[in-house]
C-alpha positions, 0 to 999 in steps of 0.5 A: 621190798615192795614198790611202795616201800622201795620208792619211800627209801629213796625219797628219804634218802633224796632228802637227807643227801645234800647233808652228809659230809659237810657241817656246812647248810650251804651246797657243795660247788661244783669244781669248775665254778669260782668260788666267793674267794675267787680261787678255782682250781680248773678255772675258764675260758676266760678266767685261768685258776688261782689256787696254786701253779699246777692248776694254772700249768694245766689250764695253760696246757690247754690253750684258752688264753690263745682265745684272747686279744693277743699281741701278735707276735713277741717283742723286747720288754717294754723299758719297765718290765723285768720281762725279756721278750715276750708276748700278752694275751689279755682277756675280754675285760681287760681288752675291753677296759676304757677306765681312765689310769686311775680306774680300777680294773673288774673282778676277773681281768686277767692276763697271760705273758708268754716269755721267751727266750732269746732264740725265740723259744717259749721258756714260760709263763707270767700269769695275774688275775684280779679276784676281787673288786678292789686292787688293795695295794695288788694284794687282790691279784693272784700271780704266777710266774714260770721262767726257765730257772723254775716258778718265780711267784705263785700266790696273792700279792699279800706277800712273798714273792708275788708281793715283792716281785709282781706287786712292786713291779706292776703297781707302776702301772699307768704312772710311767705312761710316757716311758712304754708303748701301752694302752690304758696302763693301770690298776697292775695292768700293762697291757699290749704294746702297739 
């Protein structure tokens, strides 16, 4: 094959790529993007995944959360939490929210609970993330629980145990103000304790 012919086959085959093995005319995403749902499978630095609770396991391996605005130290539940001690670590949306109680959170708030045990042992992980603007009842937030019995919750807020564990615990957010110690409470959001 001759240098014309050679460069002709590949401009043709650079043109008709795109297309094969997918119905769809719209690009492939690459993996660590988030996609229109909100769901991502390697998540961000500020933004863990929400497609299922390996892919959330993995991330927390790698530490990203500790980049946050992190209580300093663990402590008691607050009185409303169905958490024993534990310790937040809230990311840049969340730590910068000044809506009033009633205000709904942005698109990718997203907190990390580290639970402990009562030798101050770190026992697992309490995970939610907001994936879409509006909070729907909590149905719009990805959550996902690890204790030391095994995962507690892992999915939307739509049903199942994120619904009727994470969701009914934490639409309390920010109408029990004056019974916790929290900072702008609201839209499924309890934030650090001071």
């Amino acid at each position: 094959m001759n240098f014309f012919h050679y460069t002709l086959v590949l401009a043709l085959s650079a043109t008709t790529l795109p297309g094969c093995g997918s119905d769809s005319a719209t690009p492939a995403m690459a993996s660590n993007t988030t996609p229109s749902d909100g769901m991502s499978s390697t998540g961000s630095a500020q933004l863990p995944p929400t497609t299922n609770g390996a892919d959330v396991e993995a991330w927390l391996k790698k530490g990203s959360y500790l980049d946050w605005s992190c209580e300093t130290a663990e402590h008691p539940k607050i009185k409303v939490s169905a958490h024993g001690h534990n310790r937040v670590c809230s990311n840049d949306l969340i730590a910068g929210f000044s809506g009033a109680v009633g205000d709904e959170r942005p698109k990718g708030s997203a907190a990390v609970k580290e639970l402990y045990d009562d030798s101050s042992a770190l026992v697992g992980y309490a995970v939610s993330v907001k994936l879409a603007d509006l909070s729907s009842g909590g149905d719009n937030w990805y959550w996902y629980e690890r204790t030391a019995s095994g995962v507690a919750a892992d999915g939307t807020g739509k049903a199942g145990a994120p619904h009727t564990i994470c969701v009914s615990c934490h639409s309390g957010a920010g109408a029990d103000t004056d019974l916790h110690n929290v900072n702008h409470s609201s839209d499924f959001v309890y934030d650090v304790v001071n």
